[in-house]
ROVEXPA-176600 format. One record per residue: residue in one letter; x, y, z of N, C-alpha, C in turn. Coordinates in pm, whole numbers, plus 50000, padded with zeros to 5 digits. Last residue first. Layout:
BEGIN
aXYZXYZXYZ ...
This chain:
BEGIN
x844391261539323845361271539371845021285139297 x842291240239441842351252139315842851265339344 x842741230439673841411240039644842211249539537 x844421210639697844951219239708844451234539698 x842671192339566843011187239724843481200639799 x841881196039368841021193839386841261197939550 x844351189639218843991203039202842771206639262 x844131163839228845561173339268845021187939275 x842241156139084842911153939205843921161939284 x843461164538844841611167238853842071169239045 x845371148538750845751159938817844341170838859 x844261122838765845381128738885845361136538913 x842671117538541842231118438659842991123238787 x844491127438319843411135238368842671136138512 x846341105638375846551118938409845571127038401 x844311082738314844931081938470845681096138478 x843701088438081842501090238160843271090638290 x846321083037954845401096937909844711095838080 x846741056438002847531071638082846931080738068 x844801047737818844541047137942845311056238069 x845601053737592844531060037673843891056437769 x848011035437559848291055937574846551059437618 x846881014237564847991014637717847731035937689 x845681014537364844641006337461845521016137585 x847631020837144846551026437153845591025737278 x850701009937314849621011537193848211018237212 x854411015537415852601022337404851801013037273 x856591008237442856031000437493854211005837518 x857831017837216857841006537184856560996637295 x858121050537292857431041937216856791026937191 x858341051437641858831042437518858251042237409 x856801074437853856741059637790857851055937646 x855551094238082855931090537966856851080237958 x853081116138231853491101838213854371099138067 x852261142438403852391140938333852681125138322 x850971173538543851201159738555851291155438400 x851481206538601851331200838511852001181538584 x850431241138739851551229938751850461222838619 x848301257438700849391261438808850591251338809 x846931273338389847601255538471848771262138574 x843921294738518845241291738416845811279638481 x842181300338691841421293738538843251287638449 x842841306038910842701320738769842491313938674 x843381283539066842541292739083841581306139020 x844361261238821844611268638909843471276038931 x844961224738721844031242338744844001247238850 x847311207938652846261214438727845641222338691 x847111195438284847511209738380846291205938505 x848291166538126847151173838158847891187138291 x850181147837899850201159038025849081165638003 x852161123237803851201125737813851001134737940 x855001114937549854451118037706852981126337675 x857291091537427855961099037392855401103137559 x860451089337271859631090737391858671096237386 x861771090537033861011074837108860651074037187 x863731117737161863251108037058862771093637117 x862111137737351862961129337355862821120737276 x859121150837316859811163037314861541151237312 x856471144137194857611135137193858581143237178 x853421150037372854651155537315855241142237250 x850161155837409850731145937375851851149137297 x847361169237662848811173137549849381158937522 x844371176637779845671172337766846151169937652 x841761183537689842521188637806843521180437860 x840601189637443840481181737510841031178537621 x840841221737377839661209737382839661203437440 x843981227337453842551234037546841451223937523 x844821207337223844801207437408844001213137454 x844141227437008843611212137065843741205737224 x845301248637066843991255637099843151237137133 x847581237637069848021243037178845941249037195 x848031234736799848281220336880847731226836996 x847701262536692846641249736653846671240636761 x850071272936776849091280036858847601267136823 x851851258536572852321255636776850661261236847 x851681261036361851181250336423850961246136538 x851821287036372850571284736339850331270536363 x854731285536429854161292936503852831292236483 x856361259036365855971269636325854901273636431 x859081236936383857821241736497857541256136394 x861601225936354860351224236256859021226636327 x863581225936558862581212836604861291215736500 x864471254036536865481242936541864601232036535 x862131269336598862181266636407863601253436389 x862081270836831861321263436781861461259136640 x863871285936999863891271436981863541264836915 x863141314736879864411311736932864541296736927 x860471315636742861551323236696862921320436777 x859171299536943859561293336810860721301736729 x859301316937140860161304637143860121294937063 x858031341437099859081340937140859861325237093 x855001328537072856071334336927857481335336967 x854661318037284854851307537172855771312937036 x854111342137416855421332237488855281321837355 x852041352237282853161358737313854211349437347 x850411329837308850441334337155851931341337163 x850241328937593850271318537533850671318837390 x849551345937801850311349037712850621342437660 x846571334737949846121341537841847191346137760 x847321298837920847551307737985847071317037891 x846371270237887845521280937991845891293337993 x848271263837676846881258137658845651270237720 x850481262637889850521271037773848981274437719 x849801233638022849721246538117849631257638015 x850511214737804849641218737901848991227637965 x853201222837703851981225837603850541225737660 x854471217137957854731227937880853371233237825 x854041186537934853591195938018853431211138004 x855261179237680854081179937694852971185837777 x857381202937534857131191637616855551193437661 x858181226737414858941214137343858051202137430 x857671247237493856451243737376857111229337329 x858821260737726857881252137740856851244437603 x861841245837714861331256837680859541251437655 x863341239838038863341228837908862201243437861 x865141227238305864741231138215864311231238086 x865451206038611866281207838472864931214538429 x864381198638827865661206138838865911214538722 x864921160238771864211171038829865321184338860 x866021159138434865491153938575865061160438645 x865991148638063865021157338183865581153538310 x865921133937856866951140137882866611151537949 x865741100237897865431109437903866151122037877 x865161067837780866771077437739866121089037707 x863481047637983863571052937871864601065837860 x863581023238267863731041038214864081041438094 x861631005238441862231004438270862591016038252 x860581015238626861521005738631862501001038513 x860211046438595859951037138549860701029938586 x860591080038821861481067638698861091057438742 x858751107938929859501088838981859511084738849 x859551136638994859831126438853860421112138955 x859241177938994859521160639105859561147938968 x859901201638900859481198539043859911185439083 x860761209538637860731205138698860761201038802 x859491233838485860751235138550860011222838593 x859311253638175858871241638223860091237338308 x859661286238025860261276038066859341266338118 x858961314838012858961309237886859601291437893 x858301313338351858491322338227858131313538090 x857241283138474858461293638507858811298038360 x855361257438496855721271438422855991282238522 x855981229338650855511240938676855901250438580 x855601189638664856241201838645855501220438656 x855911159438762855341172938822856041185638765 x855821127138648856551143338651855031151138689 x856421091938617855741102938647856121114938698 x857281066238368858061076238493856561088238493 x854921037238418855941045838378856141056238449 x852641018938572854241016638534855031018938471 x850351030338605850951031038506852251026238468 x850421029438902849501024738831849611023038654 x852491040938971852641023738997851211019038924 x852301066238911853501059038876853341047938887 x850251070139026850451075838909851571062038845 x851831067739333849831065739254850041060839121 x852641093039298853531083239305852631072639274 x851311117239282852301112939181853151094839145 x849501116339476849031111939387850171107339254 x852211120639678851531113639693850601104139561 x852651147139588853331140739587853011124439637 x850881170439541851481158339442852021146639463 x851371186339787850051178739769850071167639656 x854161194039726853711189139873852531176139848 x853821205539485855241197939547854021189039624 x852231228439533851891217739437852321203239513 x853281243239729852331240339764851731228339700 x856831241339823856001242939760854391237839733 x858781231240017857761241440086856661247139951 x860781218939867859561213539981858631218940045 x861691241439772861091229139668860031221639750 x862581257839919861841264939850861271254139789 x865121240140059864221248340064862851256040052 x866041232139814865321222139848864671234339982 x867541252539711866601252339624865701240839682 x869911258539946868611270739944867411267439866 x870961232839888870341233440035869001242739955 x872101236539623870671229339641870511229839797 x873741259439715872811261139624871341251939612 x875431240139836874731247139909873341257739834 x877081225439701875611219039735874721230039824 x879011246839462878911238839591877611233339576 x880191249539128879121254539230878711241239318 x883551249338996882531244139036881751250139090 x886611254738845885611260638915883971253538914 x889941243538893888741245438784888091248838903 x892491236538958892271253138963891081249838887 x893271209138962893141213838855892831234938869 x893381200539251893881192339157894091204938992 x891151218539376892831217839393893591211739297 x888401231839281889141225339217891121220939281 x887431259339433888051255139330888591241839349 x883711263139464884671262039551885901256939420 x880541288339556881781279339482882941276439569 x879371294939798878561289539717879671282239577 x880901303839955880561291739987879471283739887 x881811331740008880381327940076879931314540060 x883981327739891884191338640028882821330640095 x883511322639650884211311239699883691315439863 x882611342039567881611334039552882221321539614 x884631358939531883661365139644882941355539648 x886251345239349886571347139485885701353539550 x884241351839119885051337439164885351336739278 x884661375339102883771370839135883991360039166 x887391379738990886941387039131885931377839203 x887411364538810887841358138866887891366639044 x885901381038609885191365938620885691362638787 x887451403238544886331407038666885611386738677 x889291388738433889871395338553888511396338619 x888241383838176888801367838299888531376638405 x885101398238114886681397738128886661386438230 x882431379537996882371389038106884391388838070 x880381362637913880431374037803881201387137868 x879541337737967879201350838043879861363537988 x881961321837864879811317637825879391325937850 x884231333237901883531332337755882041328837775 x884511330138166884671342238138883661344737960 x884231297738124883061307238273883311318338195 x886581294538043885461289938003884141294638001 x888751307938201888701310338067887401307937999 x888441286038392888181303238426887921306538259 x886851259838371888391267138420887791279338387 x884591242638603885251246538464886041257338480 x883451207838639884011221938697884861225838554 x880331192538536882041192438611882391208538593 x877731201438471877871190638540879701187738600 x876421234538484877491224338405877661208138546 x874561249638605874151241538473875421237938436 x875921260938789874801251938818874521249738690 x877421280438642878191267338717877481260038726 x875781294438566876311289738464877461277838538 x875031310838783873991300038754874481290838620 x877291321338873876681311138980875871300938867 x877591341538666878251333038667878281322438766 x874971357938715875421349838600876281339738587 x875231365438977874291352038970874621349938836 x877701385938946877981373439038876761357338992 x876681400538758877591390038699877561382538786 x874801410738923874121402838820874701395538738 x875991424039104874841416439167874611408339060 x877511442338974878101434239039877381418839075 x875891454038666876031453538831876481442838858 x875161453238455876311455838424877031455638624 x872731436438163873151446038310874811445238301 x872911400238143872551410738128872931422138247 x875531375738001874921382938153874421395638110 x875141365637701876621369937823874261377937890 x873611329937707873771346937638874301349537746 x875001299037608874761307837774874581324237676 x874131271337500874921285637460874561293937547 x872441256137581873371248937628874521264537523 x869541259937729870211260337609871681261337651 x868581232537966868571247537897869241249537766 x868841209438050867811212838025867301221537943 x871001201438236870021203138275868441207438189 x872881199237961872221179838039871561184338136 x871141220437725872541214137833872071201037890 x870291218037374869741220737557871411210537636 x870061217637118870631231037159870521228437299 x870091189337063868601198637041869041213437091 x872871186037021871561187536883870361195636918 x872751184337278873481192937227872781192437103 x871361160437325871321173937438871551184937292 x873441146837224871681141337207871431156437225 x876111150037155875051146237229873911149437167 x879121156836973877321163137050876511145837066 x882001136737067881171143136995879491150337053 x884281159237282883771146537227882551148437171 x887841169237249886211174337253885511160737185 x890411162937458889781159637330888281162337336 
């Protein structure tokens, strides 16, 4: 029985983050259905039958299910006994914790992040621009958690969130990557493209962002700075409506300005 949309699903994004309608796999090489259909496992939270995988990836069952088995061969999927459904193993997050702990932001954040968090007694995020995206690095949760629909890991298009609008702020394709993703995400969320580049020249002023990319959730994000003047990452804080007023939101203001000043300070302006 199909159950009703989600929260997620209104805003078009999967429970990692992304758009939750997969475009079929670009190209036509072996190399590029196999990660199409890897990375469409890693964005489902339970395992899915062949038929399913073959339709989001825009690919025949028959060549789905080659791949299936070469991807079983190496361990990165595995099926389902009970059901023949198809899943992506942990070994995927071995290779992505990997690359996560060895990141330069990661590393040096992680500390002031946590800072952050007890000084503010809301959830605190580290995130990074990846393409037209906001990827999440790291996120200590509030004792009180507010009905996110982020974790670390997860995706998200960068003009919807506050970090996003952060780092966007610095970058010189900022007009280019904004038109893209109002023309694809943005006109879903009443985003026009003259308002997105306005909000986005106010941030540069004052040098942090103020989203409510989760209903009743308000977040606050200032950008490292990076070495090229552009945001190499993004701190951030967010809150409940219910539990901000004017005194508590500028005071996160000043405690993410001051963090990520810090952060970016420690790591000599990546």
């Amino acid at each position: 029985m199909p159950s009703s949309p989600s929260k997620r699903e209104e805003l078009g994004l999967s429970r990692e983050g992304r758009k939750s309608e997969s475009a079929p796999v670009a190209g036509d090489g072996p190399v590029v259905r196999a990660f199409g259909i890897l990375e469409r496992l890693a964005c489902s939270h339970e395992a899915m039958r062949l038929s399913a995988i073959a339709r989001d990836v825009g690919l025949q069952r028959s060549t789905v299910h080659r791949m299936l088995g070469l991807l079983t061969g190496l361990g990165y999927v595995e099926q389902v006994a009970e059901t023949g459904y198809y899943r992506a193993t942990l070994k995927l997050w071995e290779l992505g914790q990997g690359l996560i702990v060895e990141h330069p932001v990661k590393r040096v954040a992680a500390a002031f992040l946590l800072d952050l968090h007890r000084t503010t007694q809301e959830t605190a995020a580290l995130s990074i621009l990846d393409g037209e995206e906001v990827l999440f690095l790291d996120k200590i949760i509030a004792p009180r958690p507010a009905p996110f629909l982020t974790r670390v890991g997860s995706r998200v298009p960068a003009i919807l969130t506050a970090g996003g609008k952060a780092m966007l702020s610095l970058s010189p394709d900022a007009r280019s990557i904004a038109k893209r993703l109002v023309a694809t995400t943005g006109r879903d969320q009443g985003l026009t493209l003259k308002g997105v580049l306005q909000e986005l020249e106010d941030v540069r002023r004052q040098g942090y962002a103020v989203a409510s990319y989760a209903p009743g959730v308000v977040a606050v994000a200032a950008p490292v700075m990076g070495r090229d003047g552009q945001g190499a990452a993004a701190i951030s804080v967010s809150a409940p409506v219910q539990r901000l007023n004017a005194k508590k939101q500028a005071k996160i203001v000043e405690c993410v300005l001051t963090t990520s000043a810090q952060i970016a300070e420690r790591v000599g302006r990546l």
